[in-house]
GUPASE-235664 format. One line per 2 residues: number of its first residue (from 0); their letters; for each residue x, y, z of N, C-alpha, C. Coordinates in pm, whole numbers. Layout:
# GUPASE-235664
NUM) a) X:Y:Z:X:Y:Z:X:Y:Z; ...
This chain:
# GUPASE-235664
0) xx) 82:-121:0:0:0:0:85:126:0; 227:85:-34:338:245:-40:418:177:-140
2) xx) 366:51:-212:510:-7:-262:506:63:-436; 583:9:-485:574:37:-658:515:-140:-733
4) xx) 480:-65:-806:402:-184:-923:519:-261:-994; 447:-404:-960:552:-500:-1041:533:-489:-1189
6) xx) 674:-534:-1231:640:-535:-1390:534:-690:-1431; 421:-657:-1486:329:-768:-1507:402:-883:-1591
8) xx) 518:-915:-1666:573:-1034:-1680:673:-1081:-1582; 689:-989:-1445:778:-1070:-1387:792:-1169:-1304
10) xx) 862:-1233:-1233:870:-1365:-1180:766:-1356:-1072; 767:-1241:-973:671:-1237:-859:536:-1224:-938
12) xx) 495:-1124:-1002:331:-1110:-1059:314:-1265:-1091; 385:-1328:-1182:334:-1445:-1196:330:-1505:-1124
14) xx) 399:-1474:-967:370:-1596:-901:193:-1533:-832; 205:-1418:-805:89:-1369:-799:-47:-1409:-834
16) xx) -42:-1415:-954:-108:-1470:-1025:-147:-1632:-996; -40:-1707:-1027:-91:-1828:-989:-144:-1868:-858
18) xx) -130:-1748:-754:-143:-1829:-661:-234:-1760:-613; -289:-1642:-705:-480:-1625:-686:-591:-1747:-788
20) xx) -480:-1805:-852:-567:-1885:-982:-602:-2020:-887; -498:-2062:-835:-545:-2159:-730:-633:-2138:-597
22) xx) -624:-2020:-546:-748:-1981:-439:-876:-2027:-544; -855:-1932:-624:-998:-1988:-734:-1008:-2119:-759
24) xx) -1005:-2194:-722:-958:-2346:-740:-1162:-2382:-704; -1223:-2431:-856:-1379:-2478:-801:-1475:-2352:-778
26) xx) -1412:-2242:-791:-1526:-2147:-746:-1594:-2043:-875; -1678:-2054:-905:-1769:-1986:-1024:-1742:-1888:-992
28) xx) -1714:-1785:-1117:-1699:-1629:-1145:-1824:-1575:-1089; -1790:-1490:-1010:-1890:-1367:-963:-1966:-1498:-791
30) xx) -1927:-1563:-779:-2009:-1633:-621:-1973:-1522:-494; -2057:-1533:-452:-1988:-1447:-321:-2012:-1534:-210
32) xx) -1868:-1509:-165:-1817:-1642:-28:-1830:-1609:70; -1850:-1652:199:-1906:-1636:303:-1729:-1619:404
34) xx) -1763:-1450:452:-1617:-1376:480:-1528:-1293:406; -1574:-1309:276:-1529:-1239:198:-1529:-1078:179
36) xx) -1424:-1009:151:-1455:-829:154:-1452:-780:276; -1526:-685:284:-1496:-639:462:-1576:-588:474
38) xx) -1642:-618:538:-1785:-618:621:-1861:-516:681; -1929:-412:686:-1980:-273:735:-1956:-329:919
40) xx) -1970:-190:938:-2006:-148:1129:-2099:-38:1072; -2191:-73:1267:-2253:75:1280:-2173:152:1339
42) xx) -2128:236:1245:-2104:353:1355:-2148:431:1446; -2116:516:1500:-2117:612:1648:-2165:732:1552
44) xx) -2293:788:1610:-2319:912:1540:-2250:984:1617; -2128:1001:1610:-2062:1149:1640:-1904:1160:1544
46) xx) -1807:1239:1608:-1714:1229:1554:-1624:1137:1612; -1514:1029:1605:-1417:956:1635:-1348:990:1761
48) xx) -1332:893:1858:-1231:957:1996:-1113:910:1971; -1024:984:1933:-931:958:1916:-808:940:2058
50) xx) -853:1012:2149:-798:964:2308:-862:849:2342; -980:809:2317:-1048:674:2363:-990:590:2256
52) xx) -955:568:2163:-869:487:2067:-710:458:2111; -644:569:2155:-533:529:2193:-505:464:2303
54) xx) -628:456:2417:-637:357:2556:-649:228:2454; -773:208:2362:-791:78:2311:-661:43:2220
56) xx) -581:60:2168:-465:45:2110:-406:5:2195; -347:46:2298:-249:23:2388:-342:-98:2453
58) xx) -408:-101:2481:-463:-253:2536:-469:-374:2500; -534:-351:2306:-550:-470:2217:-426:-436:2081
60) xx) -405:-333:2037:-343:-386:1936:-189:-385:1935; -155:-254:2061:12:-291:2111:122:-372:2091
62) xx) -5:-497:2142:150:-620:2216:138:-693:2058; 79:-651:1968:163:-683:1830:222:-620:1712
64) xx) 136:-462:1728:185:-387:1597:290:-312:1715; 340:-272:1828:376:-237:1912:317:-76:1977
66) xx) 389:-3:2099:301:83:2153:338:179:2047; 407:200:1964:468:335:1849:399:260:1751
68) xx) 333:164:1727:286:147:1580:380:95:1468; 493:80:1509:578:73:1369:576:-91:1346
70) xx) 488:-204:1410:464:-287:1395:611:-406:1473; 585:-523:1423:755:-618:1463:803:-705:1329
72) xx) 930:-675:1345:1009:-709:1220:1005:-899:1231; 998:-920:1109:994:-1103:1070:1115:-1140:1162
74) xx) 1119:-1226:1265:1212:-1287:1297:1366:-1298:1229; 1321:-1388:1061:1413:-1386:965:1373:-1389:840
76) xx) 1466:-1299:781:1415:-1273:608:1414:-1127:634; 1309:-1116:516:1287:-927:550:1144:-924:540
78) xx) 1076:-826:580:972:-778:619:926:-799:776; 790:-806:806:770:-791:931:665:-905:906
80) xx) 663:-922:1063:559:-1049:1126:425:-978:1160; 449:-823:1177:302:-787:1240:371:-656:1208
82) xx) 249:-543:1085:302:-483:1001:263:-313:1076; 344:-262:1025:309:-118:1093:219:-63:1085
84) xx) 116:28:1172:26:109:1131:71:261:1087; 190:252:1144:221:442:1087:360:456:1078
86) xx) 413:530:1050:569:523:1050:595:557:867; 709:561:850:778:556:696:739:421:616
88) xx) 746:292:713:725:183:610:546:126:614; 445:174:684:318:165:745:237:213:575
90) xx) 99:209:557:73:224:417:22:394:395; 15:425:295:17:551:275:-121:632:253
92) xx) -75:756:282:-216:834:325:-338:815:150; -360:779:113:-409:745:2:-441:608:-43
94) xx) -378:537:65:-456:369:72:-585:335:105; -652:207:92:-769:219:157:-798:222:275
96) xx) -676:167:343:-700:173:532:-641:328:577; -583:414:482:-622:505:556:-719:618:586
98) xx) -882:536:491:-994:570:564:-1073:485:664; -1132:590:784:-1172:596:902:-1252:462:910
100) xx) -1361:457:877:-1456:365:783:-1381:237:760; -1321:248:663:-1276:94:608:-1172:33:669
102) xx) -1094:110:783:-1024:99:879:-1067:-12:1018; -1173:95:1088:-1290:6:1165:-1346:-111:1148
104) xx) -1400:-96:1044:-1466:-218:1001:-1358:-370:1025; -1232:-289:886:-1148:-464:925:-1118:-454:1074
106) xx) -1058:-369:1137:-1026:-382:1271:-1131:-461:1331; -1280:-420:1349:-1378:-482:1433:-1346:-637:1386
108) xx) -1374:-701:1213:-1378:-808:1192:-1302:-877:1171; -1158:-829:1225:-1049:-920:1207:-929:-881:1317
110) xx) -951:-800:1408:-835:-832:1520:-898:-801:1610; -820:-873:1738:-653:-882:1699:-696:-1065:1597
112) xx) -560:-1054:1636:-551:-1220:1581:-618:-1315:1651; -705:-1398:1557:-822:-1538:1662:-897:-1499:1659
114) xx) -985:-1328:1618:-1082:-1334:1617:-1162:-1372:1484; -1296:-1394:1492:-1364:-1443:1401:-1485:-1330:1357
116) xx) -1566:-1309:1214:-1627:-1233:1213:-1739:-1265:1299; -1788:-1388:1351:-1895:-1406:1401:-1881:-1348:1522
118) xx) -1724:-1326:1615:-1716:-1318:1747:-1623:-1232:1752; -1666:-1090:1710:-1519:-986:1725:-1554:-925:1858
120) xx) -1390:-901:1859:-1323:-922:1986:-1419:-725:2058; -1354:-635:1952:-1385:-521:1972:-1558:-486:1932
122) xx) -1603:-393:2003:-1729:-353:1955:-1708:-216:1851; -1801:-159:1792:-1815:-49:1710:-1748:59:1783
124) xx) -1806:97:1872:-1755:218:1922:-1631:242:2007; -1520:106:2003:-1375:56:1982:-1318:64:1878
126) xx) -1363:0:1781:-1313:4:1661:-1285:148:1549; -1361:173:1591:-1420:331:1539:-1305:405:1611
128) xx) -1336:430:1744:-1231:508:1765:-1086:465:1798; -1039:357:1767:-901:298:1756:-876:307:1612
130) xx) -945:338:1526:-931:351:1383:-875:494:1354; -988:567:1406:-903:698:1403:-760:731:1522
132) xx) -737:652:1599:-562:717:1649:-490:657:1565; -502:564:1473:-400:520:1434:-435:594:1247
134) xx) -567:581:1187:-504:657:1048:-468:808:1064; -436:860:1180:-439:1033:1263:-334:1042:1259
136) xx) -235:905:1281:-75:933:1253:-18:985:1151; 123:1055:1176:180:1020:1006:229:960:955
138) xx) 210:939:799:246:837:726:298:846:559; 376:789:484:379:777:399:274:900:287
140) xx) 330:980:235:217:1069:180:199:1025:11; 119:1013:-56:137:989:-187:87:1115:-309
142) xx) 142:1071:-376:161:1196:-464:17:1208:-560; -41:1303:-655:-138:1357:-698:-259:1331:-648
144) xx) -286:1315:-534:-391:1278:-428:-527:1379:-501; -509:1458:-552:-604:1577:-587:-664:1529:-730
146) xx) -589:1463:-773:-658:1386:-939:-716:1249:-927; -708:1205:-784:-781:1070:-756:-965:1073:-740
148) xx) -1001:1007:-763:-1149:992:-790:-1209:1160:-889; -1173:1186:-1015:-1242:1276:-1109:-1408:1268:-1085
150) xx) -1469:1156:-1049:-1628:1167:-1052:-1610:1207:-869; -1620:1360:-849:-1633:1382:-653:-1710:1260:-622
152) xx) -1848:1265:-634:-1944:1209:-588:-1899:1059:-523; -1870:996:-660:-1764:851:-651:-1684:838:-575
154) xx) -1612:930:-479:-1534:970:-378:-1588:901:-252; -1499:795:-166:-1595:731:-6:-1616:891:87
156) xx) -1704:865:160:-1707:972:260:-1623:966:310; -1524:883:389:-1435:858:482:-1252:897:416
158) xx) -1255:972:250:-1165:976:223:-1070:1069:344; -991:1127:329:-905:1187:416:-891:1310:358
160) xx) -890:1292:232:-848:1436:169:-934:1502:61; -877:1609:5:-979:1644:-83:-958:1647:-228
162) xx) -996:1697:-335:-1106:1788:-271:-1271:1696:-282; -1406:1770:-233:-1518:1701:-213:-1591:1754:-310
164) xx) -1666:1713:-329:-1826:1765:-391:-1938:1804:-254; -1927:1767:-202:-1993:1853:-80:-1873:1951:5
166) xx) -1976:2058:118:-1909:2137:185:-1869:2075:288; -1832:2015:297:-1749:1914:460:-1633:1978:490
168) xx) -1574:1981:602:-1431:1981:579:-1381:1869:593; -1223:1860:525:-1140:1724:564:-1134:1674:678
170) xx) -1127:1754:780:-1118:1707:910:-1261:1603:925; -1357:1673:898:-1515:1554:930:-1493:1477:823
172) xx) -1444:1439:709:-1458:1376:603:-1383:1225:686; -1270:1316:756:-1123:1214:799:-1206:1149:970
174) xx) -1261:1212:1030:-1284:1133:1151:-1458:1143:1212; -1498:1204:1069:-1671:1201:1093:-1703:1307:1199
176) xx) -1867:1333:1229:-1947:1243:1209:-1993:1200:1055; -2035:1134:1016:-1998:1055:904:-2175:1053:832
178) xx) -2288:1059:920:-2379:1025:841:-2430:1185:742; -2374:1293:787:-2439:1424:703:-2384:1443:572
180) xx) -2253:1388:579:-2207:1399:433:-2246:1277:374; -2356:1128:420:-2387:1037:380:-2452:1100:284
182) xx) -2569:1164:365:-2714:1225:340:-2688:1330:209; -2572:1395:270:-2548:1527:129:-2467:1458:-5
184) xx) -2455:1315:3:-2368:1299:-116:-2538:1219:-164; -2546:1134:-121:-2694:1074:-180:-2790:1152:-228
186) xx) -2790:1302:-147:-2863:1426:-211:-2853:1455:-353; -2707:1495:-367:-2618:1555:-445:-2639:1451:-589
188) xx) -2633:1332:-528:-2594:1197:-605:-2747:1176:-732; -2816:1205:-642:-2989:1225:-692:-3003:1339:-779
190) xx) -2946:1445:-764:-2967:1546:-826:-2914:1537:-988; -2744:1483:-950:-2706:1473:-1096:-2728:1295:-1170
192) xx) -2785:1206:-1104:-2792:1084:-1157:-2613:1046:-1157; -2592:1011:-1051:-2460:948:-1043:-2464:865:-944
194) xx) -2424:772:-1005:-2402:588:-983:-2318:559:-892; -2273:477:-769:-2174:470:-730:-2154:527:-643
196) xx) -2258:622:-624:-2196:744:-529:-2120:686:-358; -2028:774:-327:-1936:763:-201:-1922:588:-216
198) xx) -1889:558:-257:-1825:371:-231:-1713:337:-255; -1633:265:-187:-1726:170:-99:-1759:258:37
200) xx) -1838:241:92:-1900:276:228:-1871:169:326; -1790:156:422:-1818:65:533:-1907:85:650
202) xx) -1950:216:704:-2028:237:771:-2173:202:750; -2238:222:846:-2442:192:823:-2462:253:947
204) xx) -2556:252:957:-2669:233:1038:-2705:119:1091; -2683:-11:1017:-2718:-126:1087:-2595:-236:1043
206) xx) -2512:-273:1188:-2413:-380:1141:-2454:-439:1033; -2349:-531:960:-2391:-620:871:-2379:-738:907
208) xx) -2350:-750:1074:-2402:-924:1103:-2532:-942:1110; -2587:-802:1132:-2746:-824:1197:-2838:-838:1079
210) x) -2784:-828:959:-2878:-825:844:-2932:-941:787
């Protein structure tokens, strides 16, 4: 999520490749698998605690990405065993985890480690705000951030930066509350017939276990 693009004939893409061709191993184009993608939360109608996130960090996600975030290096080889959330090598402000939203969500349905989506460990209004201390850090910045998503609308609410098609500022865009610019992009979205609008969305109104 900071790295550079492989060249598509080289030895790694292909291994890439083959070794998404075998996950596919029996499974019909277009099925949707049970765990698959990442899963909505309800969020907290307000804005993100980002002091109540850094107690929950230091409690649950610490003793593996560590208390600075810069994660723990692979025993042996190179890379890491448990990967950074912020720092120089952590993923960059223009990735998908570093929105608020799509942040939470995997957090709720996948850590720490052992948890299961049926039985996450953290609730919403943990996840949520442990999402925002850690995409709040700095990180990796990426370059023409301002020419990314040309259709605004098509833009997630939870991006970080700008610019918007609604009047939000970045700051609420980056740590909410999250449902007014729902409401003003679906507005907006209606007005000009545009498809797609703000997605992906991880937030709701109603978990998506409960559905």
């Amino acid at each position: 999520m900071n790295g550079r693009a492989l060249p598509p004939d080289s030895r790694e893409m292909r291994a890439f490749s083959s070794y998404v061709r075998w996950l596919s191993t029996g499974i019909p184009d277009g099925a949707k698998l049970v765990g698959a993608g990442t899963l909505q939360i309800k969020e907290p109608a307000r804005a993100a605690d980002g002091g109540h996130g850094a107690q929950v960090f230091a409690q649950t996600c610490a003793p593996c990405h560590g208390i600075d975030g810069v994660g723990q290096r692979a025993a042996t080889g190179a890379g890491y065993q448990f990967p950074p959330l912020w720092g120089p090598d952590s993923f960059n402000n223009g990735a998908g985890m570093s929105r608020l939203l799509t942040a939470a969500a995997y957090a709720m349905h996948n850590m720490p480690i052992g948890t299961t989506l049926n039985a996450p460990v953290l609730i919403e209004e943990e996840a949520y705000d442990v999402a925002a201390y850690f995409v709040g850090q700095k990180r990796p910045e990426m370059a023409n951030l301002d020419k990314d998503f040309p259709v605004r609308l098509q833009k997630p609410i939870d991006t970080p930066y700008g610019p918007y098609a609604d009047q939000f500022s970045s700051e609420q865009h980056k740590f909410g509350p999250f449902q007014p610019i729902r409401a003003k992009v679906r507005e907006l979205a209606a007005q000009s017939r545009t498809e797609k609008a703000s997605e992906p969305d991880n937030g709701s109104a109603e978990p998506e276990r409960a559905r």
